[in-house]
C-alpha positions as CSV (number, residue, x, y, z in Angstrom):
1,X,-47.5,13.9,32.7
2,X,-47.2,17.2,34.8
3,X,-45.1,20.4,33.0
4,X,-43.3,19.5,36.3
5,X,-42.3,16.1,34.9
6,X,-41.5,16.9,31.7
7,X,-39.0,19.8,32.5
8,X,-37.3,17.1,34.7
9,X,-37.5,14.5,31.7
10,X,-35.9,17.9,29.5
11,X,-33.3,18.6,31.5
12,X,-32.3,15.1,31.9
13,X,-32.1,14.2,28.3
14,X,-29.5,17.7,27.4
15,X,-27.7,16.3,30.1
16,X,-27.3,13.3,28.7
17,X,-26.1,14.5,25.1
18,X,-23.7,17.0,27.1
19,X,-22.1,13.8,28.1
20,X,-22.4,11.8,25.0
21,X,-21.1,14.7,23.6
22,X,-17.7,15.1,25.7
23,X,-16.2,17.9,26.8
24,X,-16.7,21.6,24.9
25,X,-14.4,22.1,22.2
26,X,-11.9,25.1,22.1
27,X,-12.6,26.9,18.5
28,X,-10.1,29.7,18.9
29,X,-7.4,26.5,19.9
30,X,-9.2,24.6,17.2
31,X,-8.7,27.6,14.6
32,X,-4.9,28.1,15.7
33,X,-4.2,24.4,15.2
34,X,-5.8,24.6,11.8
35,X,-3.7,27.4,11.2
36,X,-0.4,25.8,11.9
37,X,-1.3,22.8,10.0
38,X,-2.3,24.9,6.9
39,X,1.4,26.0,7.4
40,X,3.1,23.3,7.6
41,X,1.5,22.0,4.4
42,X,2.3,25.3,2.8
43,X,5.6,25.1,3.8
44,X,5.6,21.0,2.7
45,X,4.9,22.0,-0.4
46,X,7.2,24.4,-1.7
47,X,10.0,22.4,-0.3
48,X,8.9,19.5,-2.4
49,X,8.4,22.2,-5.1
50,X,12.1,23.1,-5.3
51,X,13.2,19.7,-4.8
52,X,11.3,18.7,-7.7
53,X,12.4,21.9,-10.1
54,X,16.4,21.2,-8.9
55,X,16.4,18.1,-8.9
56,X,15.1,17.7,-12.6
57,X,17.2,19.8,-13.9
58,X,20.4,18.1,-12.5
59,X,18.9,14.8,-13.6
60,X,18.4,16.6,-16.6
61,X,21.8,17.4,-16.9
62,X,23.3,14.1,-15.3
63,X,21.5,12.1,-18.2
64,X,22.2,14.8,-21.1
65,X,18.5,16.0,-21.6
66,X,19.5,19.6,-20.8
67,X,22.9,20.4,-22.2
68,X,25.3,21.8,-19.5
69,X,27.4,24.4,-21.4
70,X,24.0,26.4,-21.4
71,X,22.2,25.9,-18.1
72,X,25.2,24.6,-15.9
73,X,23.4,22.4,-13.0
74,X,22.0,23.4,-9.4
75,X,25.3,21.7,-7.6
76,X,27.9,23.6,-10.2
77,X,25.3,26.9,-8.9
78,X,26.1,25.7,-5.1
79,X,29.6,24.8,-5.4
80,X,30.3,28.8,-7.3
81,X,28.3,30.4,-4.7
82,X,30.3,28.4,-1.7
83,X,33.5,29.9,-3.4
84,X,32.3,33.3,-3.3
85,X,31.2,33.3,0.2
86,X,34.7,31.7,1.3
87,X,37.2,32.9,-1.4
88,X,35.4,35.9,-2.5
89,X,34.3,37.4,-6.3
90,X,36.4,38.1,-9.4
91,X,35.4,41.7,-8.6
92,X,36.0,41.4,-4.6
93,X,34.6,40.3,-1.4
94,X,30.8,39.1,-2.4
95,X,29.5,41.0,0.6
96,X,30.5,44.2,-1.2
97,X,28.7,42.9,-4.5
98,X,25.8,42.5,-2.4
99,X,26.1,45.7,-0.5
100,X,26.6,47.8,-3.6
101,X,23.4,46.6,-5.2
102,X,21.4,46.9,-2.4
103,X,22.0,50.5,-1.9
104,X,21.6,51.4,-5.2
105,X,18.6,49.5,-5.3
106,X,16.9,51.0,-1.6
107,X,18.0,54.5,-2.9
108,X,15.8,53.5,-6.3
109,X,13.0,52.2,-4.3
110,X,13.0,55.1,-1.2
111,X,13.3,58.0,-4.1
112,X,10.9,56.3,-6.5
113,X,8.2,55.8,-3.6
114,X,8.5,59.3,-2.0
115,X,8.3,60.6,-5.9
116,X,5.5,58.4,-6.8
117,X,3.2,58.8,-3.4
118,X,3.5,62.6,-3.2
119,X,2.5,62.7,-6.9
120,X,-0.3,60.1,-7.3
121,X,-2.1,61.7,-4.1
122,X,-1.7,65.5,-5.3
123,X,-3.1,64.6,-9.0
124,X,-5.4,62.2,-7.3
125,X,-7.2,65.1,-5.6
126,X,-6.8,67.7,-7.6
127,X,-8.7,66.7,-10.9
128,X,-7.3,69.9,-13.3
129,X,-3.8,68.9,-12.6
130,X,-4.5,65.3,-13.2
131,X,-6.1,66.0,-16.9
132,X,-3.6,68.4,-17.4
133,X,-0.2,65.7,-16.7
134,X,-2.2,62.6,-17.7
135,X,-0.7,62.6,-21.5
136,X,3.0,63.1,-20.5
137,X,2.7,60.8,-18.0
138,X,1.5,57.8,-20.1
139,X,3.9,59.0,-23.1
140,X,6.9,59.0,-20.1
141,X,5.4,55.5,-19.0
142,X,5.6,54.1,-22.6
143,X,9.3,55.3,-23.0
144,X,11.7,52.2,-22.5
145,X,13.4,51.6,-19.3
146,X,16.7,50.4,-20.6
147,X,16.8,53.4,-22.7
148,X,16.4,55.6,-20.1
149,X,19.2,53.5,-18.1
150,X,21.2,54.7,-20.9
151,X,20.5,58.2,-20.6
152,X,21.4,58.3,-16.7
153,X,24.3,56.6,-17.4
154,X,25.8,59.5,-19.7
155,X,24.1,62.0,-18.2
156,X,24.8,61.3,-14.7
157,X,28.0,59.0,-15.2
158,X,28.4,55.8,-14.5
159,X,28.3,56.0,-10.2
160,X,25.4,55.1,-8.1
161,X,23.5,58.6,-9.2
162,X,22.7,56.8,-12.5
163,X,21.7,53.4,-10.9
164,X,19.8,55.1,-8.4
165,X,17.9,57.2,-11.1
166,X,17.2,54.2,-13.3
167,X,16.0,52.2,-10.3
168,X,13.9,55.2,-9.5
169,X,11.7,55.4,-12.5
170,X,11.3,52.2,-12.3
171,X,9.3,52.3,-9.1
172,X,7.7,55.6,-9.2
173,X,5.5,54.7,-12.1
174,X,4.4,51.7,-10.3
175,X,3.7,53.7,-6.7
176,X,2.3,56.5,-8.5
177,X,-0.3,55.2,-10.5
178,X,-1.7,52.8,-6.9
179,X,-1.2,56.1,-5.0
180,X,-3.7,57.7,-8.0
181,X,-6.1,55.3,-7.8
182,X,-6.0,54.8,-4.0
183,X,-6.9,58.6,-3.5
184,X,-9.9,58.2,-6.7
185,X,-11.1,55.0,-4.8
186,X,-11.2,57.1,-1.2
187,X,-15.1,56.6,-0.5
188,X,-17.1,60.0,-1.2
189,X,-19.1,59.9,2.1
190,X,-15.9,59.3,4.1
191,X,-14.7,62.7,2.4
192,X,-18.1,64.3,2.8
193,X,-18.5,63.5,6.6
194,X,-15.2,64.6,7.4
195,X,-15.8,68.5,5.9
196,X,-19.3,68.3,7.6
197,X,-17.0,67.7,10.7
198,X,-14.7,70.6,9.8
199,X,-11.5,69.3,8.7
200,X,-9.9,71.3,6.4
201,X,-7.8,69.7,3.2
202,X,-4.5,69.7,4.9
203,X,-6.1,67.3,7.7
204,X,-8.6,65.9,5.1
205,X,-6.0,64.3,2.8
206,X,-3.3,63.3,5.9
207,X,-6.0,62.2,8.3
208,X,-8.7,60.4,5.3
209,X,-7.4,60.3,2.1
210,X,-3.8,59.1,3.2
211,X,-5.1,56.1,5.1
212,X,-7.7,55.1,3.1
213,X,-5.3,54.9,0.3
214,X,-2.1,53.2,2.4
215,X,-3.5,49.6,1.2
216,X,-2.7,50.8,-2.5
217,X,0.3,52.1,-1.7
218,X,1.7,49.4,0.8
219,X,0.4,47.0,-2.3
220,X,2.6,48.9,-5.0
221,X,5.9,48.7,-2.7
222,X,5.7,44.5,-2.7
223,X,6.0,44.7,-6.7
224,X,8.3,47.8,-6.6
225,X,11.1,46.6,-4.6
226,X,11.5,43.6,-7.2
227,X,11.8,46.7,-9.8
228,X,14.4,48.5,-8.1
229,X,16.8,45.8,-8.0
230,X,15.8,45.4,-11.7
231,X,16.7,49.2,-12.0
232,X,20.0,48.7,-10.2
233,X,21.1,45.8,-12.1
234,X,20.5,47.6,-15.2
235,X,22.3,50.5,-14.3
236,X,25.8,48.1,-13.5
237,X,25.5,46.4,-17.0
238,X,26.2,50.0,-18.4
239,X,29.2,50.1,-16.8
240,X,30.3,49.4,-13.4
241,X,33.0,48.6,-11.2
242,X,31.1,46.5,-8.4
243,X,27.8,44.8,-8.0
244,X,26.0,41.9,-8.5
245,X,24.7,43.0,-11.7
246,X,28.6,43.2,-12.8
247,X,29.3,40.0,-11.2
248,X,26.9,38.9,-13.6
249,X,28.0,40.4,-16.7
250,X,31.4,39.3,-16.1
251,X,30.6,35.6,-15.2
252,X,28.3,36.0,-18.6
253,X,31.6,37.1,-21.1
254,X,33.5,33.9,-19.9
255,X,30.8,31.8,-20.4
256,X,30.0,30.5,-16.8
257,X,26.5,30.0,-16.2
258,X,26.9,28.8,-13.1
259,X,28.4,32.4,-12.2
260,X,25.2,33.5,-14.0
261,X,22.8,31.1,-11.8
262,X,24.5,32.4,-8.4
263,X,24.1,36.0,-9.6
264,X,20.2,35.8,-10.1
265,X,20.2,33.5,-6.5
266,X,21.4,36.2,-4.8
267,X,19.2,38.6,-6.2
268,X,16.1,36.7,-5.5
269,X,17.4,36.0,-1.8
270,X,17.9,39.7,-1.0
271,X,14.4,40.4,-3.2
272,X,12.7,38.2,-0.8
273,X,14.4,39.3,2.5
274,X,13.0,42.9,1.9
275,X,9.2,41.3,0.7
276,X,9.3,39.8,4.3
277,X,10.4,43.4,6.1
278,X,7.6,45.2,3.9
279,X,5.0,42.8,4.5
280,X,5.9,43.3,8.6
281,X,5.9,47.2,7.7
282,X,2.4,46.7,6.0
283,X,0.9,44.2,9.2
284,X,2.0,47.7,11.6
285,X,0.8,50.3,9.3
286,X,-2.2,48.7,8.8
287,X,-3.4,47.2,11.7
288,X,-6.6,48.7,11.8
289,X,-7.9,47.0,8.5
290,X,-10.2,43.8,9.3
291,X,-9.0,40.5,8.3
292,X,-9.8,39.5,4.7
293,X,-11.1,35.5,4.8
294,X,-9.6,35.5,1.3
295,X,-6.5,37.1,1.4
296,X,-3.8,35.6,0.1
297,X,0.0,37.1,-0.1
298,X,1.7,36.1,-3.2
C-alpha cells in the first residue's frame, strides 16, 4: 500500500467515527445545564427538608408526641404571624417591630465592622502593638456578652445607643480577629515585590494588604450579621419599648409560643435577606479571585 493510500484509508476512517460520533458537544452549554440541574436538586431538597421538619412536628403535635403548651405547632406559628401582618403587634404595627431591630442591628454590625477592620489590619501590621493589646483583647473577648448588654443598658440607657453598643461588640470581635489574620496571612513576597516597586506603607497596606485580606474580612461579615441581630435582640430584653426582641419577651410572659415561634421566623427571614445582599457585596468586591472547584457557601 502506497503512504498515498494509507492517508486516504486515515482520513476516511476519522471521518467515519466523526459521524458515528454525532455532532460536537457544547461543554460550556453542557456545564450550564449541569449547573441548573445541581440547582434544582439543591433547591428540591431543602424544600423537602422543611416539609419534612414542619410537618413532623405538627404530626407531632396532632397525635400528642410533642406537647403543644410548650412547642405550639407550625400552623398556630402561621396563623400568629398572618395576624401580625394584617391586624398588627401587641406592641404596634409589625413593620415597626421589624424596622426597629433592624436598625439597631445594621448600626451594630456597620460600627462593629468599621471598629473591627481598622483594628485587626493596624495590629496586623504592626507586630509591637499587636503583643502589646493581645492580653486585653483576649481577657475583653472572654468577658460575657449579656453582661456587657447590661452594662450598655445602664450606662447608655435603654435607647438604641445601648442596642447598638451591644450589637457592636458582638461583631467587632469576630471582624477583628479575620481582619488580624487576613493581614498575617498577606503573602511575604507579595509585600516584598511591592517595596522593591516603591510603594510606600500608605499604598502598601490599601493597595496589597487590604485586598489580599478582603476574603477574610468579607468571610467574618456572613457570621457577624447573625451576631448583630443577636446583639440587638439582647439589648430589647433589657428593656425596650419596640422590637422584635420585645415582641418576643412579651409573647414569652403570656405563655404563647406561637408568638415566640413568629418572633425567631422573622429574625431568621431578615438574617437571611442581608446573607444574600452580603454574599452579592462579596461576588463585586471580589471579582478578581479565581473560582474555587470546592467552594461551597453555607
Amino acid at each position: 500500500m502506497s503512504v498515498r493510500s494509507a492517508a486516504r484509508l486515515k482520513l476516511a476512517t476519522a471521518a467515519d467515527r466523526e459521524r458515528a460520533a454525532g455532532p460536537p458537544v457544547d461543554l460550556l452549554a453542557r456545564r450550564r445545564q449541569d449547573a441548573r440541574r445541581h440547582q434544582v436538586s439543591v433547591q428540591l431538597l431543602r424544600l423537602a427538608f422543611a416539609v419534612f421538619i414542619l410537618g413532623g412536628w405538627e404530626v407531632g403535635v396532632r397525635v400528642g408526641l410533642i406537647d403543644k403548651f410548650f412547642w405550639s405547632q407550625p400552623t398556630e406559628v402561621a396563623s400568629t404571624m398572618w395576624r401580625w401582618l394584617t391586624e398588627g403587634t401587641e406592641l404596634g404595627p409589625l413593620w415597626l417591630q421589624a424596622w426597629t431591630t433592624l436598625e439597631e442591628t445594621a448600626g451594630g454590625f456597620v460600627v462593629g465592622s468599621i471598629l473591627g477592620v481598622v483594628l485587626g489590619v493596624a495590629l496586623g501590621r504592626n507586630r509591637l502593638l499587636s503583643e502589646v493589646a493581645a492580653p486585653y483583647i483576649k481577657a475583653a473577648n472572654a468577658i460575657p456578652r449579656v453582661v456587657l448588654g447590661a452594662m450598655f443598658a445602664i450606662s447608655l440607657g435603654l435607647d438604641i445607643k445601648s442596642k447598638i453598643a451591644t450589637a457592636a461588640v458582638l461583631v467587632f470581635f469576630v471582624v477583628f480577629f479575620n481582619a488580624f489574620q487576613g493581614v498575617r496571612e498577606v503573602d511575604r513576597n507579595l509585600v516584598a515585590n511591592a517595596r522593591i516597586l516603591g510603594a510606600d506603607n500608605r499604598r502598601l497596606t490599601t493597595e496589597v494588604i487590604i485586598p489580599s485580606a478582603l476574603s477574610w474580612i468579607i468571610a467574618s461579615l456572613h457570621t457577624s450579621f447573625g451576631l448583630a441581630l443577636v446583639g440587638a435582640v439582647v439589648g430589647e430584653l433589657f428593656g425596650a419599648t419596640a422590637g422584635v426582641g420585645e415582641l418576643i419577651y412579651s409573647a414569652k410572659n403570656n405563655f404563647d409560643m406561637a408568638g415566640v415561634f413568629a418572633g425567631m421566623a422573622l429574625l431568621a427571614a431578615m438574617a437571611l435577606v442581608a446573607e444574600a445582599l452580603i454574599t452579592a457585596l462579596e461576588d463585586r468586591l471580589v471579582r478578581w479571585r479565581p473560582p474555587v472547584a470546592t467552594e461551597t457557601r453555607i
